[in-house]
Predicted model as a PDB file, atoms N, CA, C, CB and O in Angstrom, pLDDT in the B-factor column:
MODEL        1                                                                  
ATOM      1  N   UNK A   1      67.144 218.710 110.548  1.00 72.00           N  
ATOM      2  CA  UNK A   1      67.234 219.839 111.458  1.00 72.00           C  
ATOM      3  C   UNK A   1      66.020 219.830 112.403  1.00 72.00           C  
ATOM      4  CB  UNK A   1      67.315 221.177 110.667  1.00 72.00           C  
ATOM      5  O   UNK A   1      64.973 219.405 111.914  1.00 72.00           O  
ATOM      6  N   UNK A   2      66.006 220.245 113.713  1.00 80.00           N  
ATOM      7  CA  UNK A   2      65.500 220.567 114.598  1.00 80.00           C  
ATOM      8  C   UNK A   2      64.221 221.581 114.461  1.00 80.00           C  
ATOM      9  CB  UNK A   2      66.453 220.901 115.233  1.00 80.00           C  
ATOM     10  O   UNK A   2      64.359 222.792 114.285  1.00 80.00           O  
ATOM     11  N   UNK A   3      63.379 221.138 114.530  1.00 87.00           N  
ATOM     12  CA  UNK A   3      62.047 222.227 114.261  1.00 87.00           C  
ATOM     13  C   UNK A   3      61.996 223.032 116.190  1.00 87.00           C  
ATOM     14  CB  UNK A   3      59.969 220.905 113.659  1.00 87.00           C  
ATOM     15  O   UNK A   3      61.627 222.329 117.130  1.00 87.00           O  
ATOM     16  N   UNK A   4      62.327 224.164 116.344  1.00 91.00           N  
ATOM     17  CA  UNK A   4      62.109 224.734 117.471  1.00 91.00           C  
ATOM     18  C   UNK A   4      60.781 224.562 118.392  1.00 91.00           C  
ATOM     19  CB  UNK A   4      62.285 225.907 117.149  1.00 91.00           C  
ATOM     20  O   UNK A   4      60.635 224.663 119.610  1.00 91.00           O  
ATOM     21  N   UNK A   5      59.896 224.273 117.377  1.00 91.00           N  
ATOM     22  CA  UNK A   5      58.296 224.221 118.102  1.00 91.00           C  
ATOM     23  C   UNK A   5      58.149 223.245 118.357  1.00 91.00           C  
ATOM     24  CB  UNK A   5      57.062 224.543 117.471  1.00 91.00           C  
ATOM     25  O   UNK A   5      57.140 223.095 119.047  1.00 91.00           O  
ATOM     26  N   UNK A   6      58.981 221.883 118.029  1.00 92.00           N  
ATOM     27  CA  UNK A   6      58.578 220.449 118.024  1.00 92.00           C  
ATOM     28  C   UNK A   6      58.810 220.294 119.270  1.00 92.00           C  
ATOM     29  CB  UNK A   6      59.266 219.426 117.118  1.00 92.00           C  
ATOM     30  O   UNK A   6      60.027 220.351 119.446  1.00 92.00           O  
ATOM     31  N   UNK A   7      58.073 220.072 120.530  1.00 93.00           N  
ATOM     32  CA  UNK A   7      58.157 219.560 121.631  1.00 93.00           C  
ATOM     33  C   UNK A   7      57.310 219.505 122.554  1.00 93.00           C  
ATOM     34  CB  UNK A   7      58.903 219.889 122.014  1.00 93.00           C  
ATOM     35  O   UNK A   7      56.576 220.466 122.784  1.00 93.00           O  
ATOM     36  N   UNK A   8      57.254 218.344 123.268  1.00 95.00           N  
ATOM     37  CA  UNK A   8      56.086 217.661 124.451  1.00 95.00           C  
ATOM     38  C   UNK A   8      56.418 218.112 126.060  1.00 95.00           C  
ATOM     39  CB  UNK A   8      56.195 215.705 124.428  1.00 95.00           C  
ATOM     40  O   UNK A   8      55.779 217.639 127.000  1.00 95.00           O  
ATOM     41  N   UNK A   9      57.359 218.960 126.204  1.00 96.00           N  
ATOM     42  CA  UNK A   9      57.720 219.493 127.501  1.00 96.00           C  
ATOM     43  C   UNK A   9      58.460 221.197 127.890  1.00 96.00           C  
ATOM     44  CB  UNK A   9      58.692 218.396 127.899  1.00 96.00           C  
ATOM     45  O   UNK A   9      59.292 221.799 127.210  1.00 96.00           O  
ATOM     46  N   UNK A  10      57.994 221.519 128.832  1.00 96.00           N  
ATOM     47  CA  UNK A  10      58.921 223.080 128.601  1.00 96.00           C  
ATOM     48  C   UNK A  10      58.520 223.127 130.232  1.00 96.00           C  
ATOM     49  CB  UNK A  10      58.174 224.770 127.197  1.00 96.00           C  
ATOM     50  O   UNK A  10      57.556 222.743 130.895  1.00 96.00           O  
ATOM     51  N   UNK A  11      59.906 223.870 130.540  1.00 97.00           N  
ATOM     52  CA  UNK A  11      60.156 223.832 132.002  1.00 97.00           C  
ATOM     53  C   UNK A  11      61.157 225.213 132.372  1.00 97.00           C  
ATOM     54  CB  UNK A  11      60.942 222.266 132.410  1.00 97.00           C  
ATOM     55  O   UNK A  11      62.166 225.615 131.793  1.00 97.00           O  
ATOM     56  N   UNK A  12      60.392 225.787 133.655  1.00 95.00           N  
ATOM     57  CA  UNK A  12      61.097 226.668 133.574  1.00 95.00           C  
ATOM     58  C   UNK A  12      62.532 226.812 135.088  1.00 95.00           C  
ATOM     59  CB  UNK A  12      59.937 227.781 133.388  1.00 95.00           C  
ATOM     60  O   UNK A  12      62.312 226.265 136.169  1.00 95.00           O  
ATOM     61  N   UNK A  13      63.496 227.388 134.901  1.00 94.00           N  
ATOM     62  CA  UNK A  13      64.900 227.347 135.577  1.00 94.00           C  
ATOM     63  C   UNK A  13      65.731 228.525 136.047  1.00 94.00           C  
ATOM     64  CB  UNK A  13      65.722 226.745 134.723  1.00 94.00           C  
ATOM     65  O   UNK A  13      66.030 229.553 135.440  1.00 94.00           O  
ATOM     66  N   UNK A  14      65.897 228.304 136.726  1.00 95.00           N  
ATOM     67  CA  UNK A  14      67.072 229.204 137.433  1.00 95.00           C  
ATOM     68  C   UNK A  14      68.420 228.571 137.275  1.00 95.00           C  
ATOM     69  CB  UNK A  14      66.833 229.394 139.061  1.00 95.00           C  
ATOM     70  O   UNK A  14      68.725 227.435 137.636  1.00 95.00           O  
ATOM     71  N   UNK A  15      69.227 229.500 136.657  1.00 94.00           N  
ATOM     72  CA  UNK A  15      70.761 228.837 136.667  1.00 94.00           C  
ATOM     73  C   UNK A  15      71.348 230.357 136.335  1.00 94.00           C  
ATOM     74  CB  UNK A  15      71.196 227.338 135.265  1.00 94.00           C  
ATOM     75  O   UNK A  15      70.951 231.111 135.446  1.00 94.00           O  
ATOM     76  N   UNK A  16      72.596 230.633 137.474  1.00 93.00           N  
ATOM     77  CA  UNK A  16      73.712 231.471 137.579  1.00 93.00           C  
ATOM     78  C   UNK A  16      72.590 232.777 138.085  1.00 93.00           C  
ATOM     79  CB  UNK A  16      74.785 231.639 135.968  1.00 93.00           C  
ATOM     80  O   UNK A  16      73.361 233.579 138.613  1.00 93.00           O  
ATOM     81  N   UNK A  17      71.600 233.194 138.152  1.00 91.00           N  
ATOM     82  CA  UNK A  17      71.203 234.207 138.511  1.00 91.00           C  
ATOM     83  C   UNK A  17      70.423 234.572 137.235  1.00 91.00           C  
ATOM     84  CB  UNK A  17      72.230 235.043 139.028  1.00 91.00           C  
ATOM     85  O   UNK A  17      70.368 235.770 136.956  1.00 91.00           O  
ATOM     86  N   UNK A  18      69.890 233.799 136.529  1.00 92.00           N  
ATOM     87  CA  UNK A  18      69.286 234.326 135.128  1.00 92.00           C  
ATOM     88  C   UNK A  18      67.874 233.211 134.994  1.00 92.00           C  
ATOM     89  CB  UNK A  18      70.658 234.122 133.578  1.00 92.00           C  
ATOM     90  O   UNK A  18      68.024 232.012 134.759  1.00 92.00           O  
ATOM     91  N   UNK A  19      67.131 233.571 135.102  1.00 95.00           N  
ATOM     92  CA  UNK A  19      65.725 232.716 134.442  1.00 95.00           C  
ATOM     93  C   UNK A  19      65.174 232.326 133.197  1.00 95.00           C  
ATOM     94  CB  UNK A  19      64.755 233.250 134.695  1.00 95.00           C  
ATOM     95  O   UNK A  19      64.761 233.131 132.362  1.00 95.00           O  
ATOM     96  N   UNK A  20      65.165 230.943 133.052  1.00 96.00           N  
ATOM     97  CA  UNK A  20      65.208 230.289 131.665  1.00 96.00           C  
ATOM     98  C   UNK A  20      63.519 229.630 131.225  1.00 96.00           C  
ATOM     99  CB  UNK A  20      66.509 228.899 131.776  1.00 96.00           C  
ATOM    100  O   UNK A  20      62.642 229.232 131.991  1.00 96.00           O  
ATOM    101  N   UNK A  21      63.516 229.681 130.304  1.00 96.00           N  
ATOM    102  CA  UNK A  21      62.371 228.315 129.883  1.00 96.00           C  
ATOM    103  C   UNK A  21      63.257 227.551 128.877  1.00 96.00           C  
ATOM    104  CB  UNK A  21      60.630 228.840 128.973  1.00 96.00           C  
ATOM    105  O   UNK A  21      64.205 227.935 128.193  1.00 96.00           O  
ATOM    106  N   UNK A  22      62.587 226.215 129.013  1.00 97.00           N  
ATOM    107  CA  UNK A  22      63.933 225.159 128.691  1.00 97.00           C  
ATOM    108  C   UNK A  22      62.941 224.421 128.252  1.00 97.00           C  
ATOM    109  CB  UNK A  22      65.102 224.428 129.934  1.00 97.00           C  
ATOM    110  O   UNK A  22      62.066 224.084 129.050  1.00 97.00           O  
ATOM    111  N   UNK A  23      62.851 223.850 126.308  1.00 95.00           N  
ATOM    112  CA  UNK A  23      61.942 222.380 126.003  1.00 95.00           C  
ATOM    113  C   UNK A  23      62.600 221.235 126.347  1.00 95.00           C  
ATOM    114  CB  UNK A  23      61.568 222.100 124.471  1.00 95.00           C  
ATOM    115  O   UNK A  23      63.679 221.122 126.930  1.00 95.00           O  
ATOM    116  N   UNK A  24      61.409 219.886 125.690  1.00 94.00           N  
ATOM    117  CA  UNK A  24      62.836 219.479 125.811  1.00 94.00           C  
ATOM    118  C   UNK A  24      63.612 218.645 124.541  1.00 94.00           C  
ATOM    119  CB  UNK A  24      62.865 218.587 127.076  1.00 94.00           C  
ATOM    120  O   UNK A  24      64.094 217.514 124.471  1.00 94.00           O  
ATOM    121  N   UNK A  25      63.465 219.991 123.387  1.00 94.00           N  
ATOM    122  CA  UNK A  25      64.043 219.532 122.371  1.00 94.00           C  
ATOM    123  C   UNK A  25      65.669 220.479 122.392  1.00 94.00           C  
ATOM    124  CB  UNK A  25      62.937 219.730 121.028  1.00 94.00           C  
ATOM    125  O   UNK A  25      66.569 220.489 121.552  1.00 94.00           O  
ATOM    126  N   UNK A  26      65.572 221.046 123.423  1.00 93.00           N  
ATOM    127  CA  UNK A  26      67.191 221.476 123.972  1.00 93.00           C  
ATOM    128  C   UNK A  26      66.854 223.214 123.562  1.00 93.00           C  
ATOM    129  CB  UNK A  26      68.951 220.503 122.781  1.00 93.00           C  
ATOM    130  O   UNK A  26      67.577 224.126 123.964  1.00 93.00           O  
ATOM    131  N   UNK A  27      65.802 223.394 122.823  1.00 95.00           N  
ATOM    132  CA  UNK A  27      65.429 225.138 122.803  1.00 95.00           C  
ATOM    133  C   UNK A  27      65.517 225.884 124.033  1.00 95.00           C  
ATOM    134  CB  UNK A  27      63.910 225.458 122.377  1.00 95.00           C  
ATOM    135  O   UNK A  27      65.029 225.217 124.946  1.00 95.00           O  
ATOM    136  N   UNK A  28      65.927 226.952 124.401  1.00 96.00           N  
ATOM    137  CA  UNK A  28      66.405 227.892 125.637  1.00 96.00           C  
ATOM    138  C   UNK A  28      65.574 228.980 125.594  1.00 96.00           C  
ATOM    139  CB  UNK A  28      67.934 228.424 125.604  1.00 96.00           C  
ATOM    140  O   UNK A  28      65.601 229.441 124.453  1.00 96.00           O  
ATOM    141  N   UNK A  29      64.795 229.648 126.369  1.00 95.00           N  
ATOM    142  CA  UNK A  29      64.540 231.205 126.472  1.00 95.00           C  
ATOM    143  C   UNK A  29      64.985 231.411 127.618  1.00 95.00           C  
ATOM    144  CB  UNK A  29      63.127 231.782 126.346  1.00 95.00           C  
ATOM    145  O   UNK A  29      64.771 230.786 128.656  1.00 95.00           O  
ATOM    146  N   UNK A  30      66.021 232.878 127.304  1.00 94.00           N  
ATOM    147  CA  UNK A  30      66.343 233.430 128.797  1.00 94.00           C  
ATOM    148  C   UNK A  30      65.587 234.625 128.501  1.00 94.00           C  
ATOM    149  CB  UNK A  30      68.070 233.698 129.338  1.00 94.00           C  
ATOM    150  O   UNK A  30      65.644 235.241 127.436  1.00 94.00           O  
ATOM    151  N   UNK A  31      64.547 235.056 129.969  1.00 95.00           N  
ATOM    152  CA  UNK A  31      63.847 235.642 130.541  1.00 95.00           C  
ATOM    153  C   UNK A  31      64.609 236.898 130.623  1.00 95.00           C  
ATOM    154  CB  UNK A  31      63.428 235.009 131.595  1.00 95.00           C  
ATOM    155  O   UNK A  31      65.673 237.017 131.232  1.00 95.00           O  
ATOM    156  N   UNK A  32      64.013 237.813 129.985  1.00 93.00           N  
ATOM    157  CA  UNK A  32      64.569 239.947 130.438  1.00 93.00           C  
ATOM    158  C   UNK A  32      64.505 240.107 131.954  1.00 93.00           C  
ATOM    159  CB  UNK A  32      63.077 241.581 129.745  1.00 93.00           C  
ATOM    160  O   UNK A  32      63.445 239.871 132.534  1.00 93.00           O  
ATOM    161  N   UNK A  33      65.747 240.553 132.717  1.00 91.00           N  
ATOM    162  CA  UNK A  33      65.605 240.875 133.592  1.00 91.00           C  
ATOM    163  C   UNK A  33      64.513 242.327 133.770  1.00 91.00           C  
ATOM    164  CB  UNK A  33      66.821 240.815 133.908  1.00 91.00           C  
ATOM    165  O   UNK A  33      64.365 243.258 132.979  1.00 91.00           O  
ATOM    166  N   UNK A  34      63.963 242.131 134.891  1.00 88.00           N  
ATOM    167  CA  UNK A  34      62.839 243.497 135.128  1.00 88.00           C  
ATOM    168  C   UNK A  34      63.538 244.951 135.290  1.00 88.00           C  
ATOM    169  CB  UNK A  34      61.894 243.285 136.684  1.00 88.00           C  
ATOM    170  O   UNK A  34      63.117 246.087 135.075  1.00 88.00           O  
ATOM    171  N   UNK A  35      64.968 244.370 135.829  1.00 89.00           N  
ATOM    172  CA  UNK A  35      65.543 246.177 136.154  1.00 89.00           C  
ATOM    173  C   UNK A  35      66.485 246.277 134.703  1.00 89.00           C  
ATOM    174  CB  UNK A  35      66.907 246.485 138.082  1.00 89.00           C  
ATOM    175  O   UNK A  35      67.001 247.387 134.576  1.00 89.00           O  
ATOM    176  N   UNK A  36      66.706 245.578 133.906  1.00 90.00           N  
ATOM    177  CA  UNK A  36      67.883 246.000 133.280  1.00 90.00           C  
ATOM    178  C   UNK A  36      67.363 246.198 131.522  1.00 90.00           C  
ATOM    179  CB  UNK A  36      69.193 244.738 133.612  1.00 90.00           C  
ATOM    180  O   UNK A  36      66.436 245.504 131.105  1.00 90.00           O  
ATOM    181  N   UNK A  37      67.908 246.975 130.812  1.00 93.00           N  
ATOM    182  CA  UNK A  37      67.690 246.465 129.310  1.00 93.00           C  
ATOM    183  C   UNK A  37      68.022 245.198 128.536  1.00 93.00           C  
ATOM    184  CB  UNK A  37      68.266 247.249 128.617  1.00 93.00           C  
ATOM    185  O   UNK A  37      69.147 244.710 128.425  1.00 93.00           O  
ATOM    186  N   UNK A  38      67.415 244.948 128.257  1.00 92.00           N  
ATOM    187  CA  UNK A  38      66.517 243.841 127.048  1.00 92.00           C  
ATOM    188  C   UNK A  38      67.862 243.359 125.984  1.00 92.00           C  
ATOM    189  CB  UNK A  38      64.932 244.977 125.817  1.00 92.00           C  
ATOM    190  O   UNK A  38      68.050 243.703 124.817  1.00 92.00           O  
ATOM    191  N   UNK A  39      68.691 242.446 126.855  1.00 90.00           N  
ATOM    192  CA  UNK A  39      69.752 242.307 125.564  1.00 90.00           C  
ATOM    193  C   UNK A  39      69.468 241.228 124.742  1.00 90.00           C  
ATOM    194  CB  UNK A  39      71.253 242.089 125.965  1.00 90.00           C  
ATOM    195  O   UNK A  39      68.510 240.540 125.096  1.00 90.00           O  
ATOM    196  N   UNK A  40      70.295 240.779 123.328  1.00 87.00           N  
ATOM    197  CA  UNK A  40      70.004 240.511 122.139  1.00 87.00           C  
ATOM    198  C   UNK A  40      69.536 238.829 122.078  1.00 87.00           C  
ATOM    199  CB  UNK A  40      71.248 240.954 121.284  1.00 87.00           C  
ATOM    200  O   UNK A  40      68.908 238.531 121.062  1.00 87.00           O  
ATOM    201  N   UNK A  41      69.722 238.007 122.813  1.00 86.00           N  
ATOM    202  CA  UNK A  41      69.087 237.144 122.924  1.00 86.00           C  
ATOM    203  C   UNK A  41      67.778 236.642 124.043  1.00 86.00           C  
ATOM    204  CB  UNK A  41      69.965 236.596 122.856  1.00 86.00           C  
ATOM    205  O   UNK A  41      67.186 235.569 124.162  1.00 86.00           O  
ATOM    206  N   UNK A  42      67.653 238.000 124.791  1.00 91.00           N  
ATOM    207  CA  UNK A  42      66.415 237.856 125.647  1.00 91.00           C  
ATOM    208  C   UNK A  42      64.966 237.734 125.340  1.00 91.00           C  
ATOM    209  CB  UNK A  42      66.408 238.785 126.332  1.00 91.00           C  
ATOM    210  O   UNK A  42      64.551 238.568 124.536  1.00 91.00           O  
ATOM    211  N   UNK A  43      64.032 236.809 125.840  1.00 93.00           N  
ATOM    212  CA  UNK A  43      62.877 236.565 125.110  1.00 93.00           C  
ATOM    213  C   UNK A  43      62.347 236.045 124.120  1.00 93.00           C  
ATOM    214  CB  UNK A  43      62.587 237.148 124.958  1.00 93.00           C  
ATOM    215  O   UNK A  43      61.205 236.224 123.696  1.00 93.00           O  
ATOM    216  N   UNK A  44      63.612 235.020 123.502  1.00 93.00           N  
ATOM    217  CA  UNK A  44      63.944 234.556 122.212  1.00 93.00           C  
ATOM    218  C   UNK A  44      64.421 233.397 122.344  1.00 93.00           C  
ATOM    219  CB  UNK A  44      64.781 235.304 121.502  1.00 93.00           C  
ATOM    220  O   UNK A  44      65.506 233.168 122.879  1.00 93.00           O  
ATOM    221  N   UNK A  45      63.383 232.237 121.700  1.00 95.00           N  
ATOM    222  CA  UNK A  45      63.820 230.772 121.785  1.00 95.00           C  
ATOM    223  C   UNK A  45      64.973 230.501 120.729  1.00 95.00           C  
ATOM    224  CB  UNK A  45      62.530 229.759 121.489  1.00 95.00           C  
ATOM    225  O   UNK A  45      64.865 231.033 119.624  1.00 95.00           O  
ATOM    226  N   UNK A  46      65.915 229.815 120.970  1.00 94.00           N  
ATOM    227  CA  UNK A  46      66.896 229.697 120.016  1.00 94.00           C  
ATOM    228  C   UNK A  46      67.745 228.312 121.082  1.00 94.00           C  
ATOM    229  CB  UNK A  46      67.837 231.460 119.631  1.00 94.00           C  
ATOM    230  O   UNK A  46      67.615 228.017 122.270  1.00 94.00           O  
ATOM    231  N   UNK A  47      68.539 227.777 120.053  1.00 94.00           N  
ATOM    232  CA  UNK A  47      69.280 226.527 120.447  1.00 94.00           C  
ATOM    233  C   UNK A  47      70.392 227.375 120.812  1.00 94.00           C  
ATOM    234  CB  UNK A  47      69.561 225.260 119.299  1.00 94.00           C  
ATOM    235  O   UNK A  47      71.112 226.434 121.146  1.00 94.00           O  
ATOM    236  N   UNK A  48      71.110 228.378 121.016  1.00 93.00           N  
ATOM    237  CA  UNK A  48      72.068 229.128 121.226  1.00 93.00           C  
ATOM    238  C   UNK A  48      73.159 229.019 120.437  1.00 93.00           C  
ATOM    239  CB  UNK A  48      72.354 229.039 122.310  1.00 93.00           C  
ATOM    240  O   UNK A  48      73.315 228.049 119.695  1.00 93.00           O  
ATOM    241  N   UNK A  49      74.401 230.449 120.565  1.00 94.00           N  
ATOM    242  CA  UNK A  49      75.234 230.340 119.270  1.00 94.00           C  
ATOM    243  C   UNK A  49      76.199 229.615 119.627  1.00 94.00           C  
ATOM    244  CB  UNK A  49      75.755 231.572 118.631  1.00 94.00           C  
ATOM    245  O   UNK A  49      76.564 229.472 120.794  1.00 94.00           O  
ATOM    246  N   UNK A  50      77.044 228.729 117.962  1.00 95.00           N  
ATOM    247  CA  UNK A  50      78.033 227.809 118.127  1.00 95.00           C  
ATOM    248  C   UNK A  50      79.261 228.575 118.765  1.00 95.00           C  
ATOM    249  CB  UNK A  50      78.345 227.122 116.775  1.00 95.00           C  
ATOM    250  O   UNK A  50      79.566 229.703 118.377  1.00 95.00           O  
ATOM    251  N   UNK A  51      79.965 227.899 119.779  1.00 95.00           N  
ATOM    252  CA  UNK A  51      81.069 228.661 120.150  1.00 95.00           C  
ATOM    253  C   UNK A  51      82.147 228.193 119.098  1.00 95.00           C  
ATOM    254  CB  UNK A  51      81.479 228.437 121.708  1.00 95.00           C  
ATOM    255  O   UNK A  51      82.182 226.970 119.234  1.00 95.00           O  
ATOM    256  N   UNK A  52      82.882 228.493 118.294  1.00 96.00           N  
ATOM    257  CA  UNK A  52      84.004 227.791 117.667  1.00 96.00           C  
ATOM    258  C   UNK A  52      84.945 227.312 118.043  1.00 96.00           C  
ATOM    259  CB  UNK A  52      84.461 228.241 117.035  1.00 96.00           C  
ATOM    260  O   UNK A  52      85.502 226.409 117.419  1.00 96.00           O  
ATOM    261  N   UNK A  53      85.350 227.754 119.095  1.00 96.00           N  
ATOM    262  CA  UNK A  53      86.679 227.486 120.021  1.00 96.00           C  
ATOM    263  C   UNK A  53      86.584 226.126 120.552  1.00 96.00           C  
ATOM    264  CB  UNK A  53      86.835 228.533 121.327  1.00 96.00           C  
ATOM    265  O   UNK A  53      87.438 225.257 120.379  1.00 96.00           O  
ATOM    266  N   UNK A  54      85.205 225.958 121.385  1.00 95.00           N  
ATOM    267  CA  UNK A  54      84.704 224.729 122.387  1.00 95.00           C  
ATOM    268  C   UNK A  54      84.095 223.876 121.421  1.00 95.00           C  
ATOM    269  CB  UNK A  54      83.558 225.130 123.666  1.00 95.00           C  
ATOM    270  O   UNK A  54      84.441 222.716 121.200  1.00 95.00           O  
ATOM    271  N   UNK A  55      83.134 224.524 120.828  1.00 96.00           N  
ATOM    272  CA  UNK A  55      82.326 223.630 119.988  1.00 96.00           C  
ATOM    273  C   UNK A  55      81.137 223.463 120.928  1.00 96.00           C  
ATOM    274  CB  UNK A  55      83.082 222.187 119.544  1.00 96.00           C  
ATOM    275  O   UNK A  55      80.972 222.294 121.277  1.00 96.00           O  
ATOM    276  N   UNK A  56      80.365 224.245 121.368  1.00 96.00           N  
ATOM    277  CA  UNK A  56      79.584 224.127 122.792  1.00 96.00           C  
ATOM    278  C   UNK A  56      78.610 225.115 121.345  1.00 96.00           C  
ATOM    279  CB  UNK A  56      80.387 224.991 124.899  1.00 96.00           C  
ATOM    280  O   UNK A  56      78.927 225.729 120.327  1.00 96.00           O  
ATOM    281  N   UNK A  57      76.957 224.652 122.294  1.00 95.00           N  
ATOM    282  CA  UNK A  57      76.575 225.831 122.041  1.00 95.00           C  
ATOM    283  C   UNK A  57      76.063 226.678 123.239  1.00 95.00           C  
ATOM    284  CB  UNK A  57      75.688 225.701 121.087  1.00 95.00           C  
ATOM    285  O   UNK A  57      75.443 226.238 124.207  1.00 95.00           O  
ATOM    286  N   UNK A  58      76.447 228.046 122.997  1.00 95.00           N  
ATOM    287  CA  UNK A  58      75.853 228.642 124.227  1.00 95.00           C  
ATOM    288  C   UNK A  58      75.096 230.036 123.807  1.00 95.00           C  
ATOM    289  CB  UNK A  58      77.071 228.914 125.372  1.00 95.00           C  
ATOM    290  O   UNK A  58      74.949 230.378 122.633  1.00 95.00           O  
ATOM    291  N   UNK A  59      74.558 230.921 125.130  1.00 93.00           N  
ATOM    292  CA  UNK A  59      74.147 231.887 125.121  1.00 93.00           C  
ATOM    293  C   UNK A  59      74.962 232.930 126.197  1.00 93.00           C  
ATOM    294  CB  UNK A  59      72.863 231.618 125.242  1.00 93.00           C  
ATOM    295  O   UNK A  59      74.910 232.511 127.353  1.00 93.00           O  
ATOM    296  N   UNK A  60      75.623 234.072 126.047  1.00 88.00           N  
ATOM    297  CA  UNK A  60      76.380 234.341 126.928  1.00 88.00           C  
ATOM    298  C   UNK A  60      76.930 234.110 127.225  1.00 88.00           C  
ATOM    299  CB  UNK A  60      76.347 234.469 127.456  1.00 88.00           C  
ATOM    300  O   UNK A  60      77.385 234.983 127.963  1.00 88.00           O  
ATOM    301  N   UNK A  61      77.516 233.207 127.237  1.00 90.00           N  
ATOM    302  CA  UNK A  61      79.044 232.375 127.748  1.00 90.00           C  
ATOM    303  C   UNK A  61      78.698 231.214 128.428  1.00 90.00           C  
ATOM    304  CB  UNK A  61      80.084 233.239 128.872  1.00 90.00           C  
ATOM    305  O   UNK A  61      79.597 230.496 128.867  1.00 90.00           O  
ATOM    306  N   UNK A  62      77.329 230.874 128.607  1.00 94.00           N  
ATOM    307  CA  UNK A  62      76.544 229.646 129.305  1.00 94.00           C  
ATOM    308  C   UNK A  62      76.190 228.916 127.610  1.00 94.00           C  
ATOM    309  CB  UNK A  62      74.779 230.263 130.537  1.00 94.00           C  
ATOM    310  O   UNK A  62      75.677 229.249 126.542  1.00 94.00           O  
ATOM    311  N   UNK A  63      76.893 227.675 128.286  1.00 96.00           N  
ATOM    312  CA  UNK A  63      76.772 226.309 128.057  1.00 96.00           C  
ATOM    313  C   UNK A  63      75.556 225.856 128.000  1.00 96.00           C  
ATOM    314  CB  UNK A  63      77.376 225.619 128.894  1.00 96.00           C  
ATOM    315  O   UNK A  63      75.165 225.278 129.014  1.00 96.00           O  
ATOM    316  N   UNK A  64      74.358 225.999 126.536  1.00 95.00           N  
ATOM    317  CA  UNK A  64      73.214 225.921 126.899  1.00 95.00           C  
ATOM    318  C   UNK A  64      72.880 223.956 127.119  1.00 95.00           C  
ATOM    319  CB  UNK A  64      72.339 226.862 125.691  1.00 95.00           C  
ATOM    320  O   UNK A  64      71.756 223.458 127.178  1.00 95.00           O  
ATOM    321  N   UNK A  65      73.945 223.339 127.185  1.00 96.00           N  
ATOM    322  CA  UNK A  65      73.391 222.025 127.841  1.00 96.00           C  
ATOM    323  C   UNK A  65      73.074 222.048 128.903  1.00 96.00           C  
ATOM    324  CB  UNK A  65      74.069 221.044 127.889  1.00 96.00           C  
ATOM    325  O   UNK A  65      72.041 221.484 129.264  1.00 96.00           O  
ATOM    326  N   UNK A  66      73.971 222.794 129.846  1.00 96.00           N  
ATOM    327  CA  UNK A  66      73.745 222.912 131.008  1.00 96.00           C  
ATOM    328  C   UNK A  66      72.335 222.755 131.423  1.00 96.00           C  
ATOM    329  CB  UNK A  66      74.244 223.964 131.326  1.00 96.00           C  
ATOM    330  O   UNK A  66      71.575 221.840 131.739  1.00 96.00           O  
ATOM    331  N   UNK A  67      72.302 224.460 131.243  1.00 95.00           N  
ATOM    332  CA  UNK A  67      71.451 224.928 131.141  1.00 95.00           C  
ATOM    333  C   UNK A  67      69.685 224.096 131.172  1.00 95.00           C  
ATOM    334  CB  UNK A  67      71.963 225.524 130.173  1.00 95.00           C  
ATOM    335  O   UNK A  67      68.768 224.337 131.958  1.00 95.00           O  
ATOM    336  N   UNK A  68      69.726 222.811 129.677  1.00 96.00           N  
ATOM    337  CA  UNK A  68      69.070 222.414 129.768  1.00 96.00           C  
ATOM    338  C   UNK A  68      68.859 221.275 131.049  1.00 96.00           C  
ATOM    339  CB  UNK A  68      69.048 222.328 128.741  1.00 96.00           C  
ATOM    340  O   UNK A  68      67.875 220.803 131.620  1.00 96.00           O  
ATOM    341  N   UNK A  69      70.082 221.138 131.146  1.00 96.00           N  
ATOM    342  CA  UNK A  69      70.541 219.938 132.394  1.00 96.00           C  
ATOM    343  C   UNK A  69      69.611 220.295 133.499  1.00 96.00           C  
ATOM    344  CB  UNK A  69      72.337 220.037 133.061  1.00 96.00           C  
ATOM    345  O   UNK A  69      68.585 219.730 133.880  1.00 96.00           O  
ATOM    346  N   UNK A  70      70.194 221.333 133.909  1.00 95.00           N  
ATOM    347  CA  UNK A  70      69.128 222.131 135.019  1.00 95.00           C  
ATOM    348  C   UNK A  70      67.802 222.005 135.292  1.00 95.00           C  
ATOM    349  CB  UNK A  70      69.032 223.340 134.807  1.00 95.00           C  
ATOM    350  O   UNK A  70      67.206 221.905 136.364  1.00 95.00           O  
ATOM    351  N   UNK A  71      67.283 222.034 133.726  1.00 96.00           N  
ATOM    352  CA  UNK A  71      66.251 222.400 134.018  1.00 96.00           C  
ATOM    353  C   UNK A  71      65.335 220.816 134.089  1.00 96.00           C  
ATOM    354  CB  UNK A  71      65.875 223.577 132.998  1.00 96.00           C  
ATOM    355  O   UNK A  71      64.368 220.664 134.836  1.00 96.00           O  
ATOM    356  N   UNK A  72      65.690 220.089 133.466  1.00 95.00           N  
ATOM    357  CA  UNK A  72      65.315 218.564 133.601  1.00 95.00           C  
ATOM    358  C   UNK A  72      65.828 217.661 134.350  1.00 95.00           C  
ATOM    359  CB  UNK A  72      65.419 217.980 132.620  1.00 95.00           C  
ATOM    360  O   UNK A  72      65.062 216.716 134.539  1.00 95.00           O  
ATOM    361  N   UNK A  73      67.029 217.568 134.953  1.00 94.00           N  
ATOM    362  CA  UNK A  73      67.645 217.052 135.999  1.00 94.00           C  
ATOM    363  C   UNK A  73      67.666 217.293 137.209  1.00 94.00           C  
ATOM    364  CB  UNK A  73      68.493 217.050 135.846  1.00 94.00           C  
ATOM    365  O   UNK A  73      67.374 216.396 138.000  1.00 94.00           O  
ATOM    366  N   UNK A  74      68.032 218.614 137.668  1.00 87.00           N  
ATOM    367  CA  UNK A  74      67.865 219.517 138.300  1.00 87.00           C  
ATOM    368  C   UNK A  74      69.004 219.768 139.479  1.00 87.00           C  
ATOM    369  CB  UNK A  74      66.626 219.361 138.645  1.00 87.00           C  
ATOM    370  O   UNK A  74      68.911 220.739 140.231  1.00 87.00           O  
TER     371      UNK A  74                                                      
ENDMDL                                                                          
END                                                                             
């Protein structure tokens, strides 16, 4: 298993209108928006939850590969 802290890079992203920090062991933080309340995965590194359906993992309905895609590819 994946140790969350294990990593030599972290980068931060814009994707869909939401601000991320992205390692690059595929860990995600999406950033609290300033005007809105603080929802349940905001501010919180996590590999995001398994979708069962897709088999993706995401946060919100985002595809956190993407996500990482973004942020290292760009």
């Amino acid at each position: 298993m994946i140790d969350i802290n294990e990593y030599k890079e972290e980068k931060c992203c814009s994707y869909k209108g939401e601000e991320y920090l992205v390692r690059d062991n595929g860990a995600v933080l999406r950033k609290a928006r300033p005007t809105c309340r603080v929802r349940k995965l905001d501010n919180e590194w996590t590999f995001g939850k398994l979708n069962v359906k897709t088999g993706y993992l995401e946060i919100a309905s985002e595809r956190v590969h993407r996500i990482v895609a973004m942020a290292f590819l760009g």
